[in-house]
Backbone as ProteinMPNN parsed JSONL, in Angstrom:
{"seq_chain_A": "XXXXXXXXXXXXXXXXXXXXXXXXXXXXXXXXXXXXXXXXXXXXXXXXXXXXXXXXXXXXXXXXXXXXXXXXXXXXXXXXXXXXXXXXXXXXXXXXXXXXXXXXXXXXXXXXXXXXXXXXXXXXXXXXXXXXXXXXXXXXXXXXXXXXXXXXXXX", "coords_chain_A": {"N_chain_A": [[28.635, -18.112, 38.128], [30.185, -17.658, 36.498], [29.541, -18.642, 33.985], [26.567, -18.197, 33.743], [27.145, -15.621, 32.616], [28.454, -16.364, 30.238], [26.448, -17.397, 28.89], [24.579, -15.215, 28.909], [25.558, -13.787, 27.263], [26.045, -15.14, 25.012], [23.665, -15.25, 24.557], [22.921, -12.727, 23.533], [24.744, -12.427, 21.238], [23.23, -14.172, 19.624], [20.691, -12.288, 19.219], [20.407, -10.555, 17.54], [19.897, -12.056, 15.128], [17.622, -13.76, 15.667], [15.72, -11.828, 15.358], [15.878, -10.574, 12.844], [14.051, -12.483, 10.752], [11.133, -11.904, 12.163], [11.158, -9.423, 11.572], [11.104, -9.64, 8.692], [9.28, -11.354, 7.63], [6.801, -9.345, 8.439], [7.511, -7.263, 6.579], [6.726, -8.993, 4.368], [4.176, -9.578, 5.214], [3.231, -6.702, 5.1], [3.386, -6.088, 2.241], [1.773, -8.103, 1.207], [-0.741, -6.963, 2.104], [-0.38, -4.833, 0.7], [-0.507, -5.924, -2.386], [-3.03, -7.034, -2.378], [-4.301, -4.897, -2.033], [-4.17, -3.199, -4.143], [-4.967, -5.604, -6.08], [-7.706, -5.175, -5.317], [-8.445, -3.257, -6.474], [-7.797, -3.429, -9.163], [-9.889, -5.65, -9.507], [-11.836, -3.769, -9.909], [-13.341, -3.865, -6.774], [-14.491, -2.555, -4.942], [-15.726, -2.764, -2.41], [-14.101, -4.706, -0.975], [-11.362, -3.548, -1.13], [-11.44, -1.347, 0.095], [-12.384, -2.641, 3.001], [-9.444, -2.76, 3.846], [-8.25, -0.889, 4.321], [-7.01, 1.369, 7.145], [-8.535, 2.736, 9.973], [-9.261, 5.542, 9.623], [-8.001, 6.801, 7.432], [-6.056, 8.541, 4.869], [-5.957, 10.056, 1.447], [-4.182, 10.759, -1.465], [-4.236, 11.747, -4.633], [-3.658, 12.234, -8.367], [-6.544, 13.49, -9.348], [-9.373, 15.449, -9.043], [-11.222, 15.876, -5.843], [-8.402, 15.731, -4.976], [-7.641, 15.297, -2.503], [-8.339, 12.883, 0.034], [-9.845, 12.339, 3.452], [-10.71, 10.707, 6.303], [-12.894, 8.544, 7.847], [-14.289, 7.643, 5.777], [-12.846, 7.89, 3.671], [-11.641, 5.981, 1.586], [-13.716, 4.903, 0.733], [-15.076, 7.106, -0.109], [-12.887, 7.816, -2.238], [-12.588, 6.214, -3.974], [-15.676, 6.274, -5.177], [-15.511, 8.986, -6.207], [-13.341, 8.619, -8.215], [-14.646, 6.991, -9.634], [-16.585, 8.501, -10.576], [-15.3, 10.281, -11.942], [-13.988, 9.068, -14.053], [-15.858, 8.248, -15.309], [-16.942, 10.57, -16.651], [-15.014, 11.217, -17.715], [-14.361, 9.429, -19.816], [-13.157, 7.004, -19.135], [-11.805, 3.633, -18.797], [-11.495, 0.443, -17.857], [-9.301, 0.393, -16.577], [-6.01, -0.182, -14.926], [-3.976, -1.2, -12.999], [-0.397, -1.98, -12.818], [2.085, -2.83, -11.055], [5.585, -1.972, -10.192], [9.04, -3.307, -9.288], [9.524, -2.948, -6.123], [10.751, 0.099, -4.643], [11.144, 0.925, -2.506], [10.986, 0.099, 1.083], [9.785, 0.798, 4.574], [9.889, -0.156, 7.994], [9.088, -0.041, 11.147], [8.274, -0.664, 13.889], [4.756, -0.928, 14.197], [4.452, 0.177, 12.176], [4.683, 1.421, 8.386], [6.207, 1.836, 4.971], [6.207, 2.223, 1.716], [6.932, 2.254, -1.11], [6.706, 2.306, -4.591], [7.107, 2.168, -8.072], [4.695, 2.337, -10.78], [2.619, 1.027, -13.59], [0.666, 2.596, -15.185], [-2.465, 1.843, -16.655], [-4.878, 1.789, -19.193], [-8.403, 3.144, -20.813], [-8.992, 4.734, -22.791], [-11.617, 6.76, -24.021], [-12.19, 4.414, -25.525], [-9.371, 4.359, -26.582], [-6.434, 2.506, -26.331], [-4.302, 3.601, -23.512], [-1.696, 3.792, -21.84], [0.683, 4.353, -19.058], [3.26, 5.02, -18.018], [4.927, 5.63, -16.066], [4.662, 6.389, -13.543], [4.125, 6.668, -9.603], [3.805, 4.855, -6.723], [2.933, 5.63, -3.617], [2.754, 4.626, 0.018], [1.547, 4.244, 3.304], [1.354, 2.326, 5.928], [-0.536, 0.754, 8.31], [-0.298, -1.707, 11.618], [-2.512, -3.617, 13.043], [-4.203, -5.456, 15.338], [-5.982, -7.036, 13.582], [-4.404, -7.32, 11.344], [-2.095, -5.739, 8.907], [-2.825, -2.697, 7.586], [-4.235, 0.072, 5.155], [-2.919, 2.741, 5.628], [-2.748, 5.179, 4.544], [-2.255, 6.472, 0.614], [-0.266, 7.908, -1.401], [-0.381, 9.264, -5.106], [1.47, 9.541, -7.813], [1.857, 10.848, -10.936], [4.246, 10.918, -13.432]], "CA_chain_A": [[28.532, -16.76, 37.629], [30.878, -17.009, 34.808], [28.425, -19.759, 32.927], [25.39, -17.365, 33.702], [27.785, -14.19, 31.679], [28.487, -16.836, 29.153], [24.673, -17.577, 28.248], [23.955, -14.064, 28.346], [26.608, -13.392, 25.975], [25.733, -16.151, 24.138], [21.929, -14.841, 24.546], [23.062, -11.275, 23.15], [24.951, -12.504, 19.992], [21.976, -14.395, 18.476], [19.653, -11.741, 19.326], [20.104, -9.658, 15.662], [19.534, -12.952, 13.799], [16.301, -14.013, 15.559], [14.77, -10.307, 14.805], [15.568, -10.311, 11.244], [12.935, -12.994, 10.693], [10.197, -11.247, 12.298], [11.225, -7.881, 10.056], [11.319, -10.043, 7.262], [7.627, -11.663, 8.341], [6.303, -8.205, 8.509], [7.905, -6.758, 5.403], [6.064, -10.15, 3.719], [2.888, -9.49, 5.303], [2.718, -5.336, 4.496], [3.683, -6.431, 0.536], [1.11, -8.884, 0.517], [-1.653, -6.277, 2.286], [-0.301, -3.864, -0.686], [-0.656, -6.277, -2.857], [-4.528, -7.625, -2.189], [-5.265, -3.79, -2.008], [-4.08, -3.567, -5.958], [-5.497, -6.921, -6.773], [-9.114, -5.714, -5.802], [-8.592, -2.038, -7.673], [-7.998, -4.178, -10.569], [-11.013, -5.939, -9.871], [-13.109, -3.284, -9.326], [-13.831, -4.339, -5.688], [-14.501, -1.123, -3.642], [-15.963, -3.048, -0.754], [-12.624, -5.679, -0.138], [-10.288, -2.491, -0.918], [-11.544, -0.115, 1.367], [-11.775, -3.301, 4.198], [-8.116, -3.342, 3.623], [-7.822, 0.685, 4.776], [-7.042, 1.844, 8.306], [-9.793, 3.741, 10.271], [-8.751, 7.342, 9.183], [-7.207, 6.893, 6.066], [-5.754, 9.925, 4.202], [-5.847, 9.733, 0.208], [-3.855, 11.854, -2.344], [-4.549, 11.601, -6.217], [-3.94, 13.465, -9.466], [-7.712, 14.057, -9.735], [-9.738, 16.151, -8.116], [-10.428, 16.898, -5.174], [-7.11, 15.666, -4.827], [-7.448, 14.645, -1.085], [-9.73, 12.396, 1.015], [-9.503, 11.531, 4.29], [-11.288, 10.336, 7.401], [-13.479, 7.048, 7.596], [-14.848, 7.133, 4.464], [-11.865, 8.36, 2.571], [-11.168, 4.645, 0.721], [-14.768, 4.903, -0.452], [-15.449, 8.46, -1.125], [-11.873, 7.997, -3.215], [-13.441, 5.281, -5.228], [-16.656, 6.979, -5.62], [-15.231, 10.403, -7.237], [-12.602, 8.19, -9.4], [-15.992, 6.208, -10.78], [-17.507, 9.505, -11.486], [-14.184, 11.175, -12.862], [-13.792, 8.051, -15.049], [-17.501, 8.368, -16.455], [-17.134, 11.981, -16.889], [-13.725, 11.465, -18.881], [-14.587, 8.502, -21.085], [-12.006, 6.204, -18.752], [-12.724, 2.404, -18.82], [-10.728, -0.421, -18.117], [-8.082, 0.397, -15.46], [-5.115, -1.441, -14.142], [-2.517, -0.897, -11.862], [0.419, -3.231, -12.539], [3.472, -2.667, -10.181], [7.057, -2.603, -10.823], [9.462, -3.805, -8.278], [9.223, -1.686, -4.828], [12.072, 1.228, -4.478], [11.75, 1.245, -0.747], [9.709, -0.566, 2.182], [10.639, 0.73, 5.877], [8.929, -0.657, 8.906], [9.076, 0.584, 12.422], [7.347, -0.998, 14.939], [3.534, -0.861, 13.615], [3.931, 1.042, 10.694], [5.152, 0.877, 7.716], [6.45, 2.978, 4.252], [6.257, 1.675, 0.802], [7.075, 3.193, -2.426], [6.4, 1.504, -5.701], [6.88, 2.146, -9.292], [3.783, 1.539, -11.33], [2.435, 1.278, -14.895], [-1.194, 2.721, -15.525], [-3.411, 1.571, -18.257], [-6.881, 2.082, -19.71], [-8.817, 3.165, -22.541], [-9.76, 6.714, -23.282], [-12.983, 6.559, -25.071], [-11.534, 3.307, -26.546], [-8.516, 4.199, -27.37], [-5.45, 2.378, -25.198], [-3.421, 4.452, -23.224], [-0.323, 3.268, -21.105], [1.068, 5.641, -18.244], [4.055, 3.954, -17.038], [6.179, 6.341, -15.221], [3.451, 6.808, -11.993], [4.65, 6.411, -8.017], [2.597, 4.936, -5.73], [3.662, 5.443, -2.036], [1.753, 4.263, 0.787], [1.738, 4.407, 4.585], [0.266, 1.517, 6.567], [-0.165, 0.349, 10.201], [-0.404, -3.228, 12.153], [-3.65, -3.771, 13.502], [-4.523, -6.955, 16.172], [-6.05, -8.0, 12.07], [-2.783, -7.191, 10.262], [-1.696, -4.579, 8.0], [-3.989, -1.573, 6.844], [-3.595, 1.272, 4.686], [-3.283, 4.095, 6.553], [-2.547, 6.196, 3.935], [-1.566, 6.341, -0.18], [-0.516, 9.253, -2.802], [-0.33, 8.897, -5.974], [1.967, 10.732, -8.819], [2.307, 10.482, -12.185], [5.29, 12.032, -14.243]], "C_chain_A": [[29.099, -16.652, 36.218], [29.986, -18.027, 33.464], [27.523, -18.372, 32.497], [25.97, -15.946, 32.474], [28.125, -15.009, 30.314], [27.184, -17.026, 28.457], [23.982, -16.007, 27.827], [24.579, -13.813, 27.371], [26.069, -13.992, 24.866], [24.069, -15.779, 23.417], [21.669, -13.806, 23.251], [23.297, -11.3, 21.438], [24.274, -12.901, 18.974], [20.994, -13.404, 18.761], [19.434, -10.85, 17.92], [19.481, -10.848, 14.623], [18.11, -13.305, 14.252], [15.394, -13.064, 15.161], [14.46, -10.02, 13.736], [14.344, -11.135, 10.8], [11.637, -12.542, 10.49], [9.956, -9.929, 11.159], [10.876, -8.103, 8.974], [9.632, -10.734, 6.942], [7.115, -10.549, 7.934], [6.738, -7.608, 7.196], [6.888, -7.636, 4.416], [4.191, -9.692, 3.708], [2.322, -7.638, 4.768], [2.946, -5.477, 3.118], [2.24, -6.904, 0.449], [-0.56, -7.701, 0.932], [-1.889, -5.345, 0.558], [-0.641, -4.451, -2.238], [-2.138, -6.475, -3.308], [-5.127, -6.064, -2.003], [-5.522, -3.379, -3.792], [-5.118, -4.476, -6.759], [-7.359, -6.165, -6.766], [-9.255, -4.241, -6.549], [-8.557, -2.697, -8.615], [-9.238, -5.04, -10.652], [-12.089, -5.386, -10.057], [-14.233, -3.789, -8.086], [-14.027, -2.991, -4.682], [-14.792, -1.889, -2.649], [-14.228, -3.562, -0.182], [-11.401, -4.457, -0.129], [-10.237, -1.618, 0.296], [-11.819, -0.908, 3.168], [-10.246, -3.0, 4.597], [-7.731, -1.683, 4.687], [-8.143, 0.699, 6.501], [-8.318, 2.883, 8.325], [-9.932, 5.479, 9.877], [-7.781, 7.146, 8.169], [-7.484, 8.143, 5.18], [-5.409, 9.663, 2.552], [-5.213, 10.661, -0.962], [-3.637, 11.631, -3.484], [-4.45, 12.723, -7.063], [-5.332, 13.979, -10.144], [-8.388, 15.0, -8.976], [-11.135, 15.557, -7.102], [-9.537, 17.16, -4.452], [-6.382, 15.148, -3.477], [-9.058, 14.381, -0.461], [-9.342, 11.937, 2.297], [-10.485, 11.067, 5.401], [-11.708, 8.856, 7.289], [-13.914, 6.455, 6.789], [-14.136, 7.301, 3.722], [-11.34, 7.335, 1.647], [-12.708, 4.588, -0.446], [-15.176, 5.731, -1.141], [-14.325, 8.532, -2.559], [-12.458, 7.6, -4.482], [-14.822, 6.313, -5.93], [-16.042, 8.034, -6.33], [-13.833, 9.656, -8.374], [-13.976, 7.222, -10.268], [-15.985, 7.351, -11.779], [-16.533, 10.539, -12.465], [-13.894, 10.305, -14.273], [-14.882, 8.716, -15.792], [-17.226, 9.578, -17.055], [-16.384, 11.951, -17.994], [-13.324, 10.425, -19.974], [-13.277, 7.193, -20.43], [-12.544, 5.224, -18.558], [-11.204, 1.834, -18.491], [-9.241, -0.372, -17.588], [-7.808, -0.639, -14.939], [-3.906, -0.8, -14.099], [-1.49, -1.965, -12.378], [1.936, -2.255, -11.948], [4.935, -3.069, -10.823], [7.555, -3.536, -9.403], [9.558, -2.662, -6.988], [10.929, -1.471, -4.948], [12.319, 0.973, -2.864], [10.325, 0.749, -0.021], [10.764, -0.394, 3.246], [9.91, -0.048, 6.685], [9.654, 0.057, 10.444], [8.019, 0.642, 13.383], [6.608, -1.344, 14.276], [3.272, -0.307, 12.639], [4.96, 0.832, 9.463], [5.116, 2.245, 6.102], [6.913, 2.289, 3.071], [6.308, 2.871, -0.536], [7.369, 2.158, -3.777], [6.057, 1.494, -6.513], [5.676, 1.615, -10.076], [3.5, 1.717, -12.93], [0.682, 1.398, -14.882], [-1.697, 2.325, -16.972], [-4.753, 1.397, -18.412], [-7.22, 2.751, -20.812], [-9.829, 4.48, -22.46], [-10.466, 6.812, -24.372], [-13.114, 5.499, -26.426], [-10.454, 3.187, -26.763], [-7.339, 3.699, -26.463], [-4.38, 3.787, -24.913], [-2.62, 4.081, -21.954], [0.319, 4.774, -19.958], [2.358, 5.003, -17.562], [5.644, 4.338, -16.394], [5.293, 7.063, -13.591], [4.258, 6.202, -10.869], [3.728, 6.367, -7.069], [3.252, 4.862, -3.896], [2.84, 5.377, -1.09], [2.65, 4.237, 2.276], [0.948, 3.186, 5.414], [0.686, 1.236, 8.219], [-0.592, -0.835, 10.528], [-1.239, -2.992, 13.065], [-3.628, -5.488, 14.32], [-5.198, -7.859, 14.413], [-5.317, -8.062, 11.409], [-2.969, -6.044, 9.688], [-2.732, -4.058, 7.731], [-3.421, -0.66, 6.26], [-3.707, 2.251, 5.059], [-3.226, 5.316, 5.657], [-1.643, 6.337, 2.548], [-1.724, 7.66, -1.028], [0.105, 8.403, -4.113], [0.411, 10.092, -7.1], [2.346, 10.142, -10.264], [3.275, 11.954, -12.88], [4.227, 12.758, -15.463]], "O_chain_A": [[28.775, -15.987, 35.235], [30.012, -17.883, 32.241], [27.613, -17.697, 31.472], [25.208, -15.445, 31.647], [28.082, -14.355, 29.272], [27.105, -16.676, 27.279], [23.232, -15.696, 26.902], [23.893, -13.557, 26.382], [25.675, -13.378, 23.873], [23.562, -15.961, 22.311], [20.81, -13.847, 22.37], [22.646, -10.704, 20.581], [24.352, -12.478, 17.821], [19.961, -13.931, 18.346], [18.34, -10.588, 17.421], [18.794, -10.644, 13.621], [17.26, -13.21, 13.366], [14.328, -13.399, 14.645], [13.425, -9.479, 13.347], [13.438, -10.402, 10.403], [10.992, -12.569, 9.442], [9.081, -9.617, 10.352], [10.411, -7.269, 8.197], [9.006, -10.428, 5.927], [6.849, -10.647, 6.736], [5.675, -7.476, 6.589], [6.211, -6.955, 3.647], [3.356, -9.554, 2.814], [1.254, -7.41, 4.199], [2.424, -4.464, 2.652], [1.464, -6.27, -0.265], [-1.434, -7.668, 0.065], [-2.805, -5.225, -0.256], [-0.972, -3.698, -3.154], [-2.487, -6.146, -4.442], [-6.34, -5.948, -1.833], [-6.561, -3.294, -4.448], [-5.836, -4.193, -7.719], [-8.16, -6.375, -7.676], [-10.261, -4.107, -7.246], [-9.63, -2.596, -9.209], [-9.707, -5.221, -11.776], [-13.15, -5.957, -10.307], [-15.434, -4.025, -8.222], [-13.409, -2.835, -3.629], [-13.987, -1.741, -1.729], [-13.47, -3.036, 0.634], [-10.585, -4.435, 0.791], [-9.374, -1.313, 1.119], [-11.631, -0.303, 4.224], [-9.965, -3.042, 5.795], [-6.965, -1.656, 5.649], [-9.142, 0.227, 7.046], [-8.887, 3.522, 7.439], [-10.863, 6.274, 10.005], [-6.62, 7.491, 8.39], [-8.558, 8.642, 4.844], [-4.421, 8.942, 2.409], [-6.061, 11.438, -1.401], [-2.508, 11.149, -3.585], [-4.893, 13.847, -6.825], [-5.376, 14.67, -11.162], [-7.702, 15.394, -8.032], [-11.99, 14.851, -7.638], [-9.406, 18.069, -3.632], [-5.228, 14.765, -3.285], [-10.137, 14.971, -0.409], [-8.453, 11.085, 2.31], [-11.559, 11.261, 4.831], [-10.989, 8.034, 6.722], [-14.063, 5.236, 6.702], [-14.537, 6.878, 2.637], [-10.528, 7.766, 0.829], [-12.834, 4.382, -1.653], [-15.571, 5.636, -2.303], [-14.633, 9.061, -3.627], [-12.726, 8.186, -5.53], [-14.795, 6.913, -7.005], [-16.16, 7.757, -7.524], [-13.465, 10.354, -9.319], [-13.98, 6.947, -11.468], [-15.675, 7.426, -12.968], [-16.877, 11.291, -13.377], [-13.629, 10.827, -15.356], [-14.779, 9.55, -16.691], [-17.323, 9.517, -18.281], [-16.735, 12.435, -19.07], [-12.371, 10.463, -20.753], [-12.59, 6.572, -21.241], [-13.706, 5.298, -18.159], [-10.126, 2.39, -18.703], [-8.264, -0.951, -18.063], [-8.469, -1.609, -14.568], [-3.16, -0.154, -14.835], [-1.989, -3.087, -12.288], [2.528, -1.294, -12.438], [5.304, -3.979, -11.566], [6.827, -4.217, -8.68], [9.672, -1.467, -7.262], [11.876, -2.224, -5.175], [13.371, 0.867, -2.234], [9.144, 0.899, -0.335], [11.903, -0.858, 3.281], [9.133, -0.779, 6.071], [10.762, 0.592, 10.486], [7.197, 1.517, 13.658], [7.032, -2.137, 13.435], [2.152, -0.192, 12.141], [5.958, 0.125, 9.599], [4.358, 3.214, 6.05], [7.988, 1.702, 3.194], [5.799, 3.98, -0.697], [8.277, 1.326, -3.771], [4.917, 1.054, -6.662], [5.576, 0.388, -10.073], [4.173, 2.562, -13.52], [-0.198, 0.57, -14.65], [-1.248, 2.563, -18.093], [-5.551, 0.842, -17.657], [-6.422, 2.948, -21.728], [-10.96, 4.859, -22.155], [-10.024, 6.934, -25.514], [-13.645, 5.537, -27.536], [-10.089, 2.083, -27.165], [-7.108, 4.56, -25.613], [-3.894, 4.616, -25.683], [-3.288, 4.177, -20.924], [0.287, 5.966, -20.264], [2.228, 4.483, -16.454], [6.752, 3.814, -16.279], [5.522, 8.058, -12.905], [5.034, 5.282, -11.129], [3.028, 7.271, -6.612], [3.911, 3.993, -3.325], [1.925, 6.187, -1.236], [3.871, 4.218, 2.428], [-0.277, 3.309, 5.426], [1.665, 1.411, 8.945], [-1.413, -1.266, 9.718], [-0.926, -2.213, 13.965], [-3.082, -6.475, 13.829], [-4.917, -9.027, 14.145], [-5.386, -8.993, 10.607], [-3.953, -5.346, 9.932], [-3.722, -4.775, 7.586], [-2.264, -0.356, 6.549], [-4.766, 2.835, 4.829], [-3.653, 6.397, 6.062], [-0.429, 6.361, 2.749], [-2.745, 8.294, -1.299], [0.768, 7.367, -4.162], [0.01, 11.251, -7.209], [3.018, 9.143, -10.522], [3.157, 13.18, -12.877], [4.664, 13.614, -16.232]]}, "name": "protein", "num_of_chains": 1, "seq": "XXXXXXXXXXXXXXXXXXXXXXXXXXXXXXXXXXXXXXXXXXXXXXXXXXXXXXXXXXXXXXXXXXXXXXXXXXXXXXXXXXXXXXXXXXXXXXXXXXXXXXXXXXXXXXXXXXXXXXXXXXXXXXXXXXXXXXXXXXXXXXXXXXXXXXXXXXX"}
């Protein structure tokens, strides 16, 4: 008996260190989702971006009409930032990230917030934005990470 209370004991005290791992796994893998969702906005990839989005994804942007959501809400986003671009002489967007402020996780989901710098070219002319906040919401799918949900603010 007193072995068996020693093993559990023993069981109990490594149980915080094997967990961190996994957290730390998962923290790895929602970065790198956030990441490869960036990477294909900078490529101009609407299809691989909007793979990347949970089934009901909710969208909030400083353009209009300022929110999208449901099943199509990754592509309708794209689509009305094309046509807001064209409209407003915008070319040549890119996201580049600072270092993330805050990543929670809990269970299947997940809460990212992450300094960014905008840039592109207003009817040619460069223009730098580099006080914007991108915060995102995602969830763990049997395929991995999705975006369940990002706003967007610029100072």
């Amino acid at each position: 008996m007193r072995s068996m209370i020693l093993a559990l004991a023993a069981a109990l005290a490594i149980a915080p260190f094997t967990a961190a791992p996994a957290a730390t796994s998962d923290q790895t893998d929602v970065m790198t989702t956030v990441k490869q969702y960036l990477d294909y906005f900078n490529k101009g990839d609407a299809d691989k971006a909007a793979a990347l989005c949970a089934a009901q994804p909710v969208i909030i942007d400083d353009f209009p009409p300022h929110v999208w959501q449901g099943a199509t809400a990754c592509s309708d986003w794209w689509n009305a930032l094309v046509a807001f671009d064209k409209n407003g002489g915008i070319t040549d967007e890119h996201v580049a990230p600072g270092k993330r402020w805050h990543v929670a996780l809990t269970g299947d989901h997940a809460y990212v917030v992450i300094p960014a710098t905008y840039t592109y070219k207003l009817k040619g002319k460069p223009v730098t934005e580099s006080d914007a906040v991108w915060t995102l919401a995602l969830q763990k799918f049997t395929g991995g990470w999705r975006v369940a949900g990002w706003a967007w603010a610029q100072h």
